[in-house]
Steps between C-alpha positions, in 0.01 A plus 500: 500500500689329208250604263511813606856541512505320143275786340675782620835331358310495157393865570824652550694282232208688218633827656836418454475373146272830420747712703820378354358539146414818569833588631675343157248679243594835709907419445426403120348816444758702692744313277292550157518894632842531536629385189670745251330408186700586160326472143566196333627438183288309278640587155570145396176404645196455253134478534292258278183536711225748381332503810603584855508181731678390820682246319657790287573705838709224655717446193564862522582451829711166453662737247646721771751329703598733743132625544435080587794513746358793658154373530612172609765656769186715672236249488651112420504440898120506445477179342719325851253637688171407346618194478663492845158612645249237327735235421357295775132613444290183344229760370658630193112702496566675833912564435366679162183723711782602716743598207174675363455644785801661544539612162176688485647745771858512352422512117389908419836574676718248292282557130598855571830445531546230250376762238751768611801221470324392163495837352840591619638218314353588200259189496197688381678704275605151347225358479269826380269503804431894565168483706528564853234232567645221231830583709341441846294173372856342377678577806222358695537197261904485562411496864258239552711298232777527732302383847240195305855386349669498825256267673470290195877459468519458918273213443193655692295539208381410159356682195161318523500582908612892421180549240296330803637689781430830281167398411380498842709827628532823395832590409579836537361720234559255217257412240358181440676514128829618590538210798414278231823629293685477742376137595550420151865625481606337807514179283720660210908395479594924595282546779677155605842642398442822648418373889786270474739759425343748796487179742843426434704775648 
């Protein structure tokens, strides 16, 4: 009977962790949605890089106070509760599936949105990225930025666990290259910058 009682405690604390997750990805994205996006100015801002990386797209970004402040008001509480949720895990492997998880049903509704609040604030313009598609892959990028740099900030993850967790699970419709980027950036001094400022608020 204790066994029993024992595994459907474990069963209904996984459906609580995936439920409240769900729940807070649903209020981030309500947030992200209501925000009343203004273009940025970026006249004293230059651009050294030739080509188009995430790096470059954060620094825009970090360039933007009040687009930060915004960003970090509607989705900051993310961060408290990813690491509120798996804090206590001692599988960092199965905390990160479930964060995968999650994210694969969640991200075509935040990318979307991310791009609208990117090309509202003139981030695109900025940085010369017209394509509809080059838009949607760098918003996809911001996003997954954000949510790897959460759980590697909460202390639920590493770099060298993310690029193992990925390679094993299909994450969303991201190519192989671009999660690499993204990987890649997560070690850089803006990315850093950039989810300690939206963690902050």
């Amino acid at each position: 009977m204790e066994n029993i009682n024992k595994k459907i405690y474990k069963y209904l604390e996984k459906d609580y962790i995936n439920w409240e997750l769900d729940e807070a990805f649903e209020t981030g994205l309500k947030n992200l949605k209501s925000l009343k996006v203004e273009e940025q100015d970026f006249r004293n801002y230059s651009i050294n890089e030739e080509a188009i990386s995430i790096t470059l797209i954060i620094s825009l970004m970090l360039a933007a106070p009040s687009l930060i402040e915004n960003i970090a008001k509607s989705i900051g509480f993310l961060y408290k509760k990813i690491r509120k949720l798996f804090g206590k895990e001692t599988d960092d492997s199965k905390s990160l599936q479930k964060l995968i998880n999650i994210t694969n049903k969640w991200h075509h509704a935040y990318i979307k949105t991310i791009m609208y609040i990117m090309k509202m604030a003139g981030i695109f313009k900025k940085a010369g990225v017209k394509n509809k598609k080059t838009q949607e892959k760098t918003a996809e990028a911001v996003f997954y930025v954000i949510i790897f740099g959460f759980a590697i900030h909460g202390g639920i993850a590493t770099v060298e666990s993310i690029r193992h967790a990925i390679s094993h699970a299909s994450v969303g419709h991201a190519q192989t290259a671009t999660m690499e980027g993204i990987i890649t950036a997560l070690k850089t001094k803006e990315i850093k910058n950039f989810i300690a400022t939206v963690i902050a608020s």
